[in-house]
CHARMM-style PDB file with segment names, atoms N, HN, CA, C and O in Angstrom:
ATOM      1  N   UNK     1       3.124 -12.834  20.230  1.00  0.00      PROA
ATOM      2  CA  UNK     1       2.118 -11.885  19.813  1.00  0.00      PROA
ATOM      3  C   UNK     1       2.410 -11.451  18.374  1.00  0.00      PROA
ATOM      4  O   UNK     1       3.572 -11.143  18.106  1.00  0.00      PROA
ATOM      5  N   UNK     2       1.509 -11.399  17.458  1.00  0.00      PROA
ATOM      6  HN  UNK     2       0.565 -11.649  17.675  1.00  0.00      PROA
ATOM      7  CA  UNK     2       1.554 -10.789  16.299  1.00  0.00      PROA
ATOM      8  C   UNK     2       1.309  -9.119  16.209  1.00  0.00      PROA
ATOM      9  O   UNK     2       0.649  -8.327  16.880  1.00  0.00      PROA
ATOM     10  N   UNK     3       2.140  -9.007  15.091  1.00  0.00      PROA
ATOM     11  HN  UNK     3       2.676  -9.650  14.545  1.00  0.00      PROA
ATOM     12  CA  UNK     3       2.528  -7.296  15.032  1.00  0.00      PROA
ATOM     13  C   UNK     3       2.207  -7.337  13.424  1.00  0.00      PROA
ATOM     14  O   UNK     3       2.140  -8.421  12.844  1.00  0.00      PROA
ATOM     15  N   UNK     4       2.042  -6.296  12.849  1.00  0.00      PROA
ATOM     16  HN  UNK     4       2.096  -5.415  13.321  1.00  0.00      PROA
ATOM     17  CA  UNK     4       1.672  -6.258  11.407  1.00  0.00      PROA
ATOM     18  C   UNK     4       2.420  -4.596  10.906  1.00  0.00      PROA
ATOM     19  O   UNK     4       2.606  -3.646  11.666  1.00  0.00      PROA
ATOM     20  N   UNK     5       2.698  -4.649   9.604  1.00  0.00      PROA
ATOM     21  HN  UNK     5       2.547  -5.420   8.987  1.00  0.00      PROA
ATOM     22  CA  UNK     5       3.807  -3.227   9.436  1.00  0.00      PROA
ATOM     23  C   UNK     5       2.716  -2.786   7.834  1.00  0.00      PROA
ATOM     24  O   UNK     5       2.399  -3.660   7.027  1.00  0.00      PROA
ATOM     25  N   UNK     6       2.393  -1.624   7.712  1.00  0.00      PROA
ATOM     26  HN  UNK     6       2.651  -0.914   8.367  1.00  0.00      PROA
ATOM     27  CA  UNK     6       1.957  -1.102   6.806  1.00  0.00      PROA
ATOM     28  C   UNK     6       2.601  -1.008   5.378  1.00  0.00      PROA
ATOM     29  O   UNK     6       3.424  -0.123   5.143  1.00  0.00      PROA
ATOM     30  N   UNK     7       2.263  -1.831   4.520  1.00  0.00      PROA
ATOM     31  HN  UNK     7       1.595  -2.549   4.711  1.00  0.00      PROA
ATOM     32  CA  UNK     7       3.669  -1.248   3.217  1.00  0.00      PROA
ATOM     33  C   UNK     7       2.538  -0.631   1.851  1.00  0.00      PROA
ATOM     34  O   UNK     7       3.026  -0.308   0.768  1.00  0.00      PROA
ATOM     35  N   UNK     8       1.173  -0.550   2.088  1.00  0.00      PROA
ATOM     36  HN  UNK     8       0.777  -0.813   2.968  1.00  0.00      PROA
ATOM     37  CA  UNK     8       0.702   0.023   1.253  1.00  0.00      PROA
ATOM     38  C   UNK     8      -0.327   0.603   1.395  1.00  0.00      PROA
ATOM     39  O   UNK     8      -1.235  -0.005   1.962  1.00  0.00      PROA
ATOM     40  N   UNK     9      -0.564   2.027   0.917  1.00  0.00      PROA
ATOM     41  HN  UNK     9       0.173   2.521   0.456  1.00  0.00      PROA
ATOM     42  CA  UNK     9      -1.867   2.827   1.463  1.00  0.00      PROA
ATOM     43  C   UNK     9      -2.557   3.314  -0.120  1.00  0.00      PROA
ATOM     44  O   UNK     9      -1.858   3.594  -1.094  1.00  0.00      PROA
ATOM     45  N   UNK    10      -3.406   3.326  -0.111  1.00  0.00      PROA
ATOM     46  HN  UNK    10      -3.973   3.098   0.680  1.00  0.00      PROA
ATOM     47  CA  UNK    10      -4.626   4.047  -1.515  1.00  0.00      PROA
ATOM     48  C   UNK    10      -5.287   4.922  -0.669  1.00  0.00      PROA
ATOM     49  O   UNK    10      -5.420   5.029   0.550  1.00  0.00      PROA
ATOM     50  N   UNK    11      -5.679   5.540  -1.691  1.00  0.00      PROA
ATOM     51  HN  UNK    11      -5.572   5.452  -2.682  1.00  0.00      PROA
ATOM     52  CA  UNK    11      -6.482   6.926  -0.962  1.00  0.00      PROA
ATOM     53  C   UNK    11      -8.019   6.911  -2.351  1.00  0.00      PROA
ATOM     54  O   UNK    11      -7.770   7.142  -3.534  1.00  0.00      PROA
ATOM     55  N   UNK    12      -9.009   6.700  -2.013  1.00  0.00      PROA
ATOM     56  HN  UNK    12      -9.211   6.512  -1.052  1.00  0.00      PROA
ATOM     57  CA  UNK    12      -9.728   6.288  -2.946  1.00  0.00      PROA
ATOM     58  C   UNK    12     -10.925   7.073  -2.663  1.00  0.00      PROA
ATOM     59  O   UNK    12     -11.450   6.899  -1.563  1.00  0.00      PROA
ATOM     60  N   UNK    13     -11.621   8.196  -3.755  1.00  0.00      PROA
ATOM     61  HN  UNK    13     -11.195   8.337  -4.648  1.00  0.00      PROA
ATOM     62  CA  UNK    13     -12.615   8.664  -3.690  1.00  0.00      PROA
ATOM     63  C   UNK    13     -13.491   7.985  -4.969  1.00  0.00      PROA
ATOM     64  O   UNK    13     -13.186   7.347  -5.977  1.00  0.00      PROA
ATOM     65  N   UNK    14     -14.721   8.467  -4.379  1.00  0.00      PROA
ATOM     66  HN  UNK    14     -14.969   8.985  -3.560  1.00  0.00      PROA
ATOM     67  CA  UNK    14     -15.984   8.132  -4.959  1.00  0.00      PROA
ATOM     68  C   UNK    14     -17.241   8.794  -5.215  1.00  0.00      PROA
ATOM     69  O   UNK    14     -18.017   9.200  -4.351  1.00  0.00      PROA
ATOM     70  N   UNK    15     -17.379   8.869  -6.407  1.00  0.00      PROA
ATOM     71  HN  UNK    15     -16.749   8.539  -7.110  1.00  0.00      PROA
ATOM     72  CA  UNK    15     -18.246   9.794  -6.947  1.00  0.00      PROA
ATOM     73  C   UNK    15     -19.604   9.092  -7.355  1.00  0.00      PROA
ATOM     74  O   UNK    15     -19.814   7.941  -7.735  1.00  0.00      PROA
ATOM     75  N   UNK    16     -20.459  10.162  -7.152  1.00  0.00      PROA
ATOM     76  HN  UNK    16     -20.289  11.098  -6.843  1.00  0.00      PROA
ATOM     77  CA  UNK    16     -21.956   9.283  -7.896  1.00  0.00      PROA
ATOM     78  C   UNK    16     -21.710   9.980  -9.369  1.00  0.00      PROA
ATOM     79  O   UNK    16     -21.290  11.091  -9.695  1.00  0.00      PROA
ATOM     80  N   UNK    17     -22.258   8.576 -10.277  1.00  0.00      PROA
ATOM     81  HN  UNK    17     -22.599   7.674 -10.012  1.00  0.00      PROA
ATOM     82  CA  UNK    17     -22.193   9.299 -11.095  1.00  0.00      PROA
ATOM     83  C   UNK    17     -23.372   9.543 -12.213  1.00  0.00      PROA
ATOM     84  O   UNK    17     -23.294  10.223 -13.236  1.00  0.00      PROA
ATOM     85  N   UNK    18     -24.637   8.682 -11.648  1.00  0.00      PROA
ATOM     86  HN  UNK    18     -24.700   8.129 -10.818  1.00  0.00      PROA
ATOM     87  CA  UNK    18     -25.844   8.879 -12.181  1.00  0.00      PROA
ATOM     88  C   UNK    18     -27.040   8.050 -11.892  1.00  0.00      PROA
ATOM     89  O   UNK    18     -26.952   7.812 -10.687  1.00  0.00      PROA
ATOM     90  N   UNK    19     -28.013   7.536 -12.312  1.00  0.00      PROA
ATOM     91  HN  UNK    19     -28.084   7.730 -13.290  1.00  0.00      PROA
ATOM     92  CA  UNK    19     -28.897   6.284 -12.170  1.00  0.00      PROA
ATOM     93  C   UNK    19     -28.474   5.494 -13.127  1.00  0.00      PROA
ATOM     94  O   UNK    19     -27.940   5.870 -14.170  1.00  0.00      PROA
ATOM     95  N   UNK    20     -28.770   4.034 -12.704  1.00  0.00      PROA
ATOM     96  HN  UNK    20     -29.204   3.728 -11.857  1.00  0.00      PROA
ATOM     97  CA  UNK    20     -28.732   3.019 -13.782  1.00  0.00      PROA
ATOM     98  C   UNK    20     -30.447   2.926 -13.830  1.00  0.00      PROA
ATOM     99  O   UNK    20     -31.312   3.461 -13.136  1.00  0.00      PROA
ATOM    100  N   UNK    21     -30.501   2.090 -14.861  1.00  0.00      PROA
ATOM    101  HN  UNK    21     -29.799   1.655 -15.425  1.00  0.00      PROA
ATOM    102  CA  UNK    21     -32.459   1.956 -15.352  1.00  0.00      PROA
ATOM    103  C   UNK    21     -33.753   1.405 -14.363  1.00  0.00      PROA
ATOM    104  O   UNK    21     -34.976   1.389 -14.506  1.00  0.00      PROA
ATOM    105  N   UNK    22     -32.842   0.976 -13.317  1.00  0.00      PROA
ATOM    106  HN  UNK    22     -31.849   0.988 -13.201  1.00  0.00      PROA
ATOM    107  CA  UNK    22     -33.531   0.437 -11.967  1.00  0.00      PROA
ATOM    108  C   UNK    22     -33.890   1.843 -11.243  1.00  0.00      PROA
ATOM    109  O   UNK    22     -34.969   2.072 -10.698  1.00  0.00      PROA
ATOM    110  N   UNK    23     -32.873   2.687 -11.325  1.00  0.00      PROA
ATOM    111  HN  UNK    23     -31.995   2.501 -11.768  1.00  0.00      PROA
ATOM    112  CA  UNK    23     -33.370   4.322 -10.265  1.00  0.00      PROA
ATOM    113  C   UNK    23     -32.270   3.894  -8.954  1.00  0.00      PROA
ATOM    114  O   UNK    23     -32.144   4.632  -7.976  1.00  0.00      PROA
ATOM    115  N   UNK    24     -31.622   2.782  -9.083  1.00  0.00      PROA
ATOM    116  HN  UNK    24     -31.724   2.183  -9.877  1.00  0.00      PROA
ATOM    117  CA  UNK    24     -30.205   2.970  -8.493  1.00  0.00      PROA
ATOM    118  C   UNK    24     -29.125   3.832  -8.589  1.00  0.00      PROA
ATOM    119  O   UNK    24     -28.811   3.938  -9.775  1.00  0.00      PROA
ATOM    120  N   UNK    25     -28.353   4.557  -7.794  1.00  0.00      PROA
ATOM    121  HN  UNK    25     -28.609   4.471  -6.831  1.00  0.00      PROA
ATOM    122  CA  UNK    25     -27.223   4.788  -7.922  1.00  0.00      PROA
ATOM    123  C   UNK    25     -25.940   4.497  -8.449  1.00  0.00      PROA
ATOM    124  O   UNK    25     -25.295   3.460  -8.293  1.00  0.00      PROA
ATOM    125  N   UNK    26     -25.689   5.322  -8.966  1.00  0.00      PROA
ATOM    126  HN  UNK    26     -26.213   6.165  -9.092  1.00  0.00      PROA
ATOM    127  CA  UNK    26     -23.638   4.161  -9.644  1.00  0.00      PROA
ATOM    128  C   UNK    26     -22.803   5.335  -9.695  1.00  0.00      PROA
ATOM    129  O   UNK    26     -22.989   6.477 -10.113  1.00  0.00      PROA
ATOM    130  N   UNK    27     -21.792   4.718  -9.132  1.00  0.00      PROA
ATOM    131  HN  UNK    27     -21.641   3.790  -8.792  1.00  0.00      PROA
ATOM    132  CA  UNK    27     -20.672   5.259  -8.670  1.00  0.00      PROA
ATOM    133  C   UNK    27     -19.233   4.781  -9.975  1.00  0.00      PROA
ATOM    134  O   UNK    27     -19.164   3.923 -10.856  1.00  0.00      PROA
ATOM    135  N   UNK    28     -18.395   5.728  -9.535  1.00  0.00      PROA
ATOM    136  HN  UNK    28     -18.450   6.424  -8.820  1.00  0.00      PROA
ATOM    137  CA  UNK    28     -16.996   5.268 -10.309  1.00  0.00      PROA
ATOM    138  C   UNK    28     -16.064   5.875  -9.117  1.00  0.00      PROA
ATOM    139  O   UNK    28     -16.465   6.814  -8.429  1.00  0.00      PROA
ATOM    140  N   UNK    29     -14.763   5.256  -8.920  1.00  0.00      PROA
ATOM    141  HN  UNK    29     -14.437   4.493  -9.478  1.00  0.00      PROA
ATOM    142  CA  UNK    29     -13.877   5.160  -8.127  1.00  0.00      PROA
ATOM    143  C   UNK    29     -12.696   5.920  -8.935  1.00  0.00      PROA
ATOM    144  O   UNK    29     -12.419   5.755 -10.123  1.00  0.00      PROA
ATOM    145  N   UNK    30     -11.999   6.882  -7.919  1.00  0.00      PROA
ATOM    146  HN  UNK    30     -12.224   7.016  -6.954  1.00  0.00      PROA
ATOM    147  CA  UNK    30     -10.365   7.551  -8.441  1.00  0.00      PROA
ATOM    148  C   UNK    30      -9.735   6.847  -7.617  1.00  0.00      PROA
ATOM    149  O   UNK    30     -10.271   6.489  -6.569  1.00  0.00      PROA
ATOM    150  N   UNK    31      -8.898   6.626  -7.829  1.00  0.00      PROA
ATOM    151  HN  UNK    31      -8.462   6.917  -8.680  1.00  0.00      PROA
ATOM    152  CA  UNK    31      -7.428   5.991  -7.165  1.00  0.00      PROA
ATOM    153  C   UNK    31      -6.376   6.772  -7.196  1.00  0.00      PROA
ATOM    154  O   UNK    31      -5.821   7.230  -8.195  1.00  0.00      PROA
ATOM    155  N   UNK    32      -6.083   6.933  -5.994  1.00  0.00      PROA
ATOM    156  HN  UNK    32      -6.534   6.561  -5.182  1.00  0.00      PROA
ATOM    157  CA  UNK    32      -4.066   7.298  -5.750  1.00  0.00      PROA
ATOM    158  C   UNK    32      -3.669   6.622  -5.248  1.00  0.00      PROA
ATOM    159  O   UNK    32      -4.038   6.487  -4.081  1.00  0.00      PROA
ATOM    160  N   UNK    33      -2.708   5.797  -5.766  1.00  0.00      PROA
ATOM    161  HN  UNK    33      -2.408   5.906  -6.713  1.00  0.00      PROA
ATOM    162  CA  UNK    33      -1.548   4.954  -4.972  1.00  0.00      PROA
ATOM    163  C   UNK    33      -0.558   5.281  -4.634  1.00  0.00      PROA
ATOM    164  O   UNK    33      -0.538   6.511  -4.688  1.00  0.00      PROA
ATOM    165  N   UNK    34       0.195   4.964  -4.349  1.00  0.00      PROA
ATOM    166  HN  UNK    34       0.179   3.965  -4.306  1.00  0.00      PROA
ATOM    167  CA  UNK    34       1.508   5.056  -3.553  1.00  0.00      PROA
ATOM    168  C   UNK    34       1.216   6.243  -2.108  1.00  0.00      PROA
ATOM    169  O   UNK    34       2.179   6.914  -1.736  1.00  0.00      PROA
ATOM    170  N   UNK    35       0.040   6.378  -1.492  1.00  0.00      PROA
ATOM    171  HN  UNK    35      -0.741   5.833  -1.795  1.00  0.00      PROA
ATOM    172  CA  UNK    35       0.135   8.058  -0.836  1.00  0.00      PROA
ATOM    173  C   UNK    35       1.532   6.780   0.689  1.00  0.00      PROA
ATOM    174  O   UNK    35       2.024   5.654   0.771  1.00  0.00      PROA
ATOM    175  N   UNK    36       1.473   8.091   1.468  1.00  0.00      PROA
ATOM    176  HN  UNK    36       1.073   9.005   1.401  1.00  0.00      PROA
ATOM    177  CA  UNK    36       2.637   7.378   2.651  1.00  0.00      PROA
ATOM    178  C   UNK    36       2.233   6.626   3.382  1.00  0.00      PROA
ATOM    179  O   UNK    36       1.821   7.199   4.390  1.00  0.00      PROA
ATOM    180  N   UNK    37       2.139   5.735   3.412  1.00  0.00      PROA
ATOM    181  HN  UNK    37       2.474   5.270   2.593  1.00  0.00      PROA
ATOM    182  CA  UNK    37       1.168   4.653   4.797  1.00  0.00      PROA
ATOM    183  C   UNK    37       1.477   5.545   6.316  1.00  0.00      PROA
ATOM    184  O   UNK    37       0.581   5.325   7.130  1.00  0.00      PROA
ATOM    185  N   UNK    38       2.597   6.521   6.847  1.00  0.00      PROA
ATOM    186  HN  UNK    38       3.326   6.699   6.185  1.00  0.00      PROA
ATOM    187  CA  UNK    38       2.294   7.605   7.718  1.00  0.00      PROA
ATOM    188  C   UNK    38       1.357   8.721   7.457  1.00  0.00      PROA
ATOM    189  O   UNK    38       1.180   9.455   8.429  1.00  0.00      PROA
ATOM    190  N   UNK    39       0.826   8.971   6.559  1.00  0.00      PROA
ATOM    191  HN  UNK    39       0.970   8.375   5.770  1.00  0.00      PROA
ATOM    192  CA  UNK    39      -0.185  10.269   6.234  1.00  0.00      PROA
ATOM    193  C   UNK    39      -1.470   9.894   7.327  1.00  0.00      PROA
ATOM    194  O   UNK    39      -2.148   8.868   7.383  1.00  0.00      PROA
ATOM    195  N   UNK    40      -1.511  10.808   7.945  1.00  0.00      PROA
ATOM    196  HN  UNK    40      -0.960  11.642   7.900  1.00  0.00      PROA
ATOM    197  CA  UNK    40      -2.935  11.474   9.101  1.00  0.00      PROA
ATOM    198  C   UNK    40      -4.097  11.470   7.901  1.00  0.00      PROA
ATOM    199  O   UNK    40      -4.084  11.797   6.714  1.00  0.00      PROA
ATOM    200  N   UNK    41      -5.305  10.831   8.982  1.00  0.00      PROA
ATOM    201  HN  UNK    41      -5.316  10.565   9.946  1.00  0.00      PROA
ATOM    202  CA  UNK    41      -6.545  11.116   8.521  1.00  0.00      PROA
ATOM    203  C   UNK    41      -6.941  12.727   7.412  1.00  0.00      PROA
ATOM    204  O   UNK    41      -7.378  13.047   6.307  1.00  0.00      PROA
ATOM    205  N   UNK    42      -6.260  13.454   9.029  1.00  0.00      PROA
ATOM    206  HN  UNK    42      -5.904  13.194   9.927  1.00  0.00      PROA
ATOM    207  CA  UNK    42      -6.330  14.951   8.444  1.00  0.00      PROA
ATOM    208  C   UNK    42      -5.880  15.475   7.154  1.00  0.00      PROA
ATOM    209  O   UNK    42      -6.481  16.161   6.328  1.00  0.00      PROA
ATOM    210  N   UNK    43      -4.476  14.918   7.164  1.00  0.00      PROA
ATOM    211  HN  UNK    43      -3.988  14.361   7.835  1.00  0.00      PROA
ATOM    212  CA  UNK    43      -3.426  15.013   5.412  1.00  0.00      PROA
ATOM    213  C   UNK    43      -4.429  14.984   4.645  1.00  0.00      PROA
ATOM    214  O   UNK    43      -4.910  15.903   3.982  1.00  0.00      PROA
ATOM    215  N   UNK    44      -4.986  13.132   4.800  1.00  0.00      PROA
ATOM    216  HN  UNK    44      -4.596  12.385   5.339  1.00  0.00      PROA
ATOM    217  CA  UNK    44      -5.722  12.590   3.413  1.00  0.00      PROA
ATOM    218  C   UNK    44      -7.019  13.692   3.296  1.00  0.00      PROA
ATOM    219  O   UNK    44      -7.172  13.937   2.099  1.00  0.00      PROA
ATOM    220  N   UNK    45      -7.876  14.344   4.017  1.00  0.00      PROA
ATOM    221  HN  UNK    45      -7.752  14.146   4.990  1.00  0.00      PROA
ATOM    222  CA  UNK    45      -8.530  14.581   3.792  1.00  0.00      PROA
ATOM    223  C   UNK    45      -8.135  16.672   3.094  1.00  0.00      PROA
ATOM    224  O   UNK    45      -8.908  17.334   2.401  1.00  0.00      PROA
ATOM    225  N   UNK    46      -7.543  16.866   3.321  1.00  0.00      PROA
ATOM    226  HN  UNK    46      -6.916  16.328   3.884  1.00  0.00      PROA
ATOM    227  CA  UNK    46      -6.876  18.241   3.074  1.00  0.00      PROA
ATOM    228  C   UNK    46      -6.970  17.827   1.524  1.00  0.00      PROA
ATOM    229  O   UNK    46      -7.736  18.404   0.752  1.00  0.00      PROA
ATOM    230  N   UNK    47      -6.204  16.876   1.174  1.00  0.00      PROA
ATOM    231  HN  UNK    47      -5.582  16.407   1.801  1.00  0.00      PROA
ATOM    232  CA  UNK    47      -5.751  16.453  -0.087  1.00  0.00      PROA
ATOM    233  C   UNK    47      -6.761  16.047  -0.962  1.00  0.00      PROA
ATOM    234  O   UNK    47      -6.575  16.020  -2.178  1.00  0.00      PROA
ATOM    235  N   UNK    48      -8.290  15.588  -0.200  1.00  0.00      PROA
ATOM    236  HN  UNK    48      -8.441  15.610   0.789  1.00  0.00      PROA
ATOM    237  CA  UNK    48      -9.540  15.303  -1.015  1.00  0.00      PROA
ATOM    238  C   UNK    48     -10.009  16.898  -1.590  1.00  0.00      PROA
ATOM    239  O   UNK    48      -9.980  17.324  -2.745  1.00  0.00      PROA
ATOM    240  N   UNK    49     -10.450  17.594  -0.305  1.00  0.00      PROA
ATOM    241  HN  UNK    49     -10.474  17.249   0.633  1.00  0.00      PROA
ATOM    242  CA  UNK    49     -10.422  18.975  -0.577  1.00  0.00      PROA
ATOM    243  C   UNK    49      -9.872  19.590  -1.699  1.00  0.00      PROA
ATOM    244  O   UNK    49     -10.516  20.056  -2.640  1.00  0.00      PROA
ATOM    245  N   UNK    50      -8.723  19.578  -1.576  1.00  0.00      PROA
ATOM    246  HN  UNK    50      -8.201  19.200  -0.812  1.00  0.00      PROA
ATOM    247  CA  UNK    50      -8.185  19.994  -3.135  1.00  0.00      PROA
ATOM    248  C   UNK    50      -8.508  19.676  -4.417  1.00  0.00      PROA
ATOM    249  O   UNK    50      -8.638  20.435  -5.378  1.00  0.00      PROA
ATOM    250  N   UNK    51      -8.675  18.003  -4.332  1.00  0.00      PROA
ATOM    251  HN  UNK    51      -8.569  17.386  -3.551  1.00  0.00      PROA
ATOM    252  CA  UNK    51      -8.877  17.996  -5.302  1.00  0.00      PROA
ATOM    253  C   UNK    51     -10.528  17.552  -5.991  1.00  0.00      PROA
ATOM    254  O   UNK    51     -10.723  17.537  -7.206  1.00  0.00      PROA
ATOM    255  N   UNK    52     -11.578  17.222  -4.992  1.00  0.00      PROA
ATOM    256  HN  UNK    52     -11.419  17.234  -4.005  1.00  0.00      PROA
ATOM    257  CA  UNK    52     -13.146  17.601  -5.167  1.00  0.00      PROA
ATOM    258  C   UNK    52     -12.941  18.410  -6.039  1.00  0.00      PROA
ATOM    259  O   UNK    52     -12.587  18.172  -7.194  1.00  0.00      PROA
ATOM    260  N   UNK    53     -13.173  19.550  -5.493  1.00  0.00      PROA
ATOM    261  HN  UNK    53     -13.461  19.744  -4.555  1.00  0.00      PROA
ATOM    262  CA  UNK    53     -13.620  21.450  -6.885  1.00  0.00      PROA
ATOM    263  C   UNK    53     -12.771  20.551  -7.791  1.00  0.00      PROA
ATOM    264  O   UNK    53     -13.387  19.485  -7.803  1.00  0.00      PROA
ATOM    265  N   UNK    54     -12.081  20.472  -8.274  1.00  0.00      PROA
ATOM    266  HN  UNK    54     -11.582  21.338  -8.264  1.00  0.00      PROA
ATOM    267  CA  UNK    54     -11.472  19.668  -9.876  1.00  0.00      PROA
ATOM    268  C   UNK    54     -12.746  19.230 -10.753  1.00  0.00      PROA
ATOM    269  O   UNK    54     -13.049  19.632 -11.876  1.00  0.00      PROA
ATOM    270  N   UNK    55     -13.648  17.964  -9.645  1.00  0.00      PROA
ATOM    271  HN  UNK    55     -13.401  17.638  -8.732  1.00  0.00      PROA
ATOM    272  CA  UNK    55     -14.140  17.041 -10.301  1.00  0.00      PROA
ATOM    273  C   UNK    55     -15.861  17.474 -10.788  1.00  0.00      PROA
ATOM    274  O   UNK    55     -16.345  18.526 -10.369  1.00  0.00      PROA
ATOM    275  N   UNK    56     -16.559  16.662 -11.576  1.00  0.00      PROA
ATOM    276  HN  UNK    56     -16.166  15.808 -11.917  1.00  0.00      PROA
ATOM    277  CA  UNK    56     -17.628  17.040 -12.441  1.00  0.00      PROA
ATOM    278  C   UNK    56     -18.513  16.746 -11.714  1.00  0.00      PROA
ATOM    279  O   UNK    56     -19.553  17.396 -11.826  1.00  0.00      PROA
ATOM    280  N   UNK    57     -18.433  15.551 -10.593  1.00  0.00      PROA
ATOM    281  HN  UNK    57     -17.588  15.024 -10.502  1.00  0.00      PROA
ATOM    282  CA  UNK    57     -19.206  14.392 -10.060  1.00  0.00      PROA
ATOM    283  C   UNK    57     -19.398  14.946  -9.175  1.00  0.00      PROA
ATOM    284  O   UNK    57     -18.701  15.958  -9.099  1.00  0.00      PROA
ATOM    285  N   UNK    58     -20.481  14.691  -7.860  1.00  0.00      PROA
ATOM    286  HN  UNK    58     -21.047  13.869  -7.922  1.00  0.00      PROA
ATOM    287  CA  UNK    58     -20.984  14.892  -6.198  1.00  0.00      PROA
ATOM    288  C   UNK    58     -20.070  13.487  -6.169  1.00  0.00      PROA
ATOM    289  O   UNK    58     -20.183  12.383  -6.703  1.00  0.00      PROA
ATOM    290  N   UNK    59     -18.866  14.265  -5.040  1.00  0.00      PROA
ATOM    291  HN  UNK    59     -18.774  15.162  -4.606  1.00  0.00      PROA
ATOM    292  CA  UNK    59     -18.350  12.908  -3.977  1.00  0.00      PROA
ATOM    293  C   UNK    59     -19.357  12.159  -2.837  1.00  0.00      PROA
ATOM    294  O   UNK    59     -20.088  12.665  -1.985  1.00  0.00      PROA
ATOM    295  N   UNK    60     -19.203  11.339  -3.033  1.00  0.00      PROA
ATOM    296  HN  UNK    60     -18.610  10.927  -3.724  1.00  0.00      PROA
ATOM    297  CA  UNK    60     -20.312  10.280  -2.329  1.00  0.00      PROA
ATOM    298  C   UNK    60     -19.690  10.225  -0.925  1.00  0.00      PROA
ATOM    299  O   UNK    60     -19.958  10.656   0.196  1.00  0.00      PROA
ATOM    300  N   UNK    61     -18.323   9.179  -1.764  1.00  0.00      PROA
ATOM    301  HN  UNK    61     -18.104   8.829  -2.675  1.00  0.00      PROA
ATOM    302  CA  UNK    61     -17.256   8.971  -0.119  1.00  0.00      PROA
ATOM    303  C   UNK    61     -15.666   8.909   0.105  1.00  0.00      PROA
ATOM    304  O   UNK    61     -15.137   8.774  -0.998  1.00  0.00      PROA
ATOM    305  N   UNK    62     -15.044   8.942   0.780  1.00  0.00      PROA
ATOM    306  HN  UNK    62     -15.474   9.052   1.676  1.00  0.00      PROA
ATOM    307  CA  UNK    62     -13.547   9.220   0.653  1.00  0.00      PROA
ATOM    308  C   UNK    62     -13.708   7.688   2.161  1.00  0.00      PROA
ATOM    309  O   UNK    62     -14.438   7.455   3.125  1.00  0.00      PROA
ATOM    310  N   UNK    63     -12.104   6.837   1.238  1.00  0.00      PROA
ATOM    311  HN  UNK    63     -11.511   7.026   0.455  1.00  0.00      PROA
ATOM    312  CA  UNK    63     -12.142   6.425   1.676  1.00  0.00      PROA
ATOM    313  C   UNK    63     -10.200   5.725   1.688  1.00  0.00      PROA
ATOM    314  O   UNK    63      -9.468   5.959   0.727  1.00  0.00      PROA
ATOM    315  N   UNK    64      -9.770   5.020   2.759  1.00  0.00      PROA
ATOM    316  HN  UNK    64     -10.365   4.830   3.540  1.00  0.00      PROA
ATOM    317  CA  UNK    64      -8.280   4.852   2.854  1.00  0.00      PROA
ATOM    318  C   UNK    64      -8.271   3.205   2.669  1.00  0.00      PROA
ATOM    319  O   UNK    64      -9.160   2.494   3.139  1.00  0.00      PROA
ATOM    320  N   UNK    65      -7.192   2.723   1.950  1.00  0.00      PROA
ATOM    321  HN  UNK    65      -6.470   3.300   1.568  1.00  0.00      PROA
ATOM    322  CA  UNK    65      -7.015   1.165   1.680  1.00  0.00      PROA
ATOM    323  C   UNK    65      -5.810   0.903   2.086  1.00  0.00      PROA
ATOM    324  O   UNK    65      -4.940   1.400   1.371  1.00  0.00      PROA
ATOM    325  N   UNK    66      -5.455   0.318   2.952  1.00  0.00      PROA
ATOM    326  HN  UNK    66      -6.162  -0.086   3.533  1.00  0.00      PROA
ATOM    327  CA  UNK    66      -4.310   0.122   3.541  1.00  0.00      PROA
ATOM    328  C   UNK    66      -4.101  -1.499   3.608  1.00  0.00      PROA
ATOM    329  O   UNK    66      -4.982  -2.319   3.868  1.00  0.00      PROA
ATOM    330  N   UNK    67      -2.291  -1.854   3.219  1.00  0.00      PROA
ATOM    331  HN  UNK    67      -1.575  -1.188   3.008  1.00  0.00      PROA
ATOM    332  CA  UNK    67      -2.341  -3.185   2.619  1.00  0.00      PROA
ATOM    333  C   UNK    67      -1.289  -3.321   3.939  1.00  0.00      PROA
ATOM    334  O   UNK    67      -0.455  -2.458   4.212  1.00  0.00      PROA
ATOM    335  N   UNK    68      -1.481  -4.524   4.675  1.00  0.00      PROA
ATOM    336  HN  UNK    68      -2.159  -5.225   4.453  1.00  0.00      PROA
ATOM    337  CA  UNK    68      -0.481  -4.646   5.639  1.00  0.00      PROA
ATOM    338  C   UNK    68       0.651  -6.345   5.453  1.00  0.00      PROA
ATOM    339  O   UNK    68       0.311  -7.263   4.707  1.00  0.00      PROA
ATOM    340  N   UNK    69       1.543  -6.362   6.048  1.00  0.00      PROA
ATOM    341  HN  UNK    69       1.819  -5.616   6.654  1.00  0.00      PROA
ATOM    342  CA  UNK    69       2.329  -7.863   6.758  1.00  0.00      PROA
ATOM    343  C   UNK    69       1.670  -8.071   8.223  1.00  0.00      PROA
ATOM    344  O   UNK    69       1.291  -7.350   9.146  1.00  0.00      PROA
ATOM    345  N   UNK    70       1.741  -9.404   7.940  1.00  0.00      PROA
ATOM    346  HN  UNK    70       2.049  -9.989   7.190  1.00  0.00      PROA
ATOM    347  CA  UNK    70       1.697  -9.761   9.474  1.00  0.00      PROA
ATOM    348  C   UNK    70       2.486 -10.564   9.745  1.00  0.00      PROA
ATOM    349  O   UNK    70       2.551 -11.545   9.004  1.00  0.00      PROA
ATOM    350  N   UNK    71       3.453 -10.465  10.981  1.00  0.00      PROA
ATOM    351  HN  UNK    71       3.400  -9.669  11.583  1.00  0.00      PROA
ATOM    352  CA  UNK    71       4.683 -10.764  11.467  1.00  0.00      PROA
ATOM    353  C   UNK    71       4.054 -11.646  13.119  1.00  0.00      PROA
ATOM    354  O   UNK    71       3.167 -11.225  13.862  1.00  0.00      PROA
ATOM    355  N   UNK    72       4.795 -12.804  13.263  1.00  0.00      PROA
ATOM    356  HN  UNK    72       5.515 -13.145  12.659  1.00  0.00      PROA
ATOM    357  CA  UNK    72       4.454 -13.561  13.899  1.00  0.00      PROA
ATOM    358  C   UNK    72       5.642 -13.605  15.351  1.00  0.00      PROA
ATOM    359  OT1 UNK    72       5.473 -14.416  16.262  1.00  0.00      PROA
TER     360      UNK     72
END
């Protein structure tokens, strides 16, 4: 059976950040790397909280990137 071990997590929000000339949406992406590949849904999102009010932009979406091994 294969098992897989977490060695990298991003924590990545997303902001709108205006129309393009079509009347589409466009976005730009923040990045944090290194957060703990153990951090709870809940953590990451405490930690968006904080730091939203900072930003200029309407957050669109919060979202987690997690890089794994897979062990055979």
């Amino acid at each position: 059976m294969a098992t897989s071990q977490t060695v990298r997590s991003q924590l990545q929000l997303v902001f709108e950040t205006g129309t393009d000339e079509n009347g589409e949406i466009t976005y730009k992406n923040k990045n944090f790397n290194n957060v703990k590949t153990g951090a709870t849904p809940d953590q990451l999102m405490a930690v968006t909280n904080a730091l939203v009010p900072l930003q200029e932009r309407t957050l669109y979406s919060v979202e987690r990137n997690d890089a794994s091994i897979l062990f055979n």
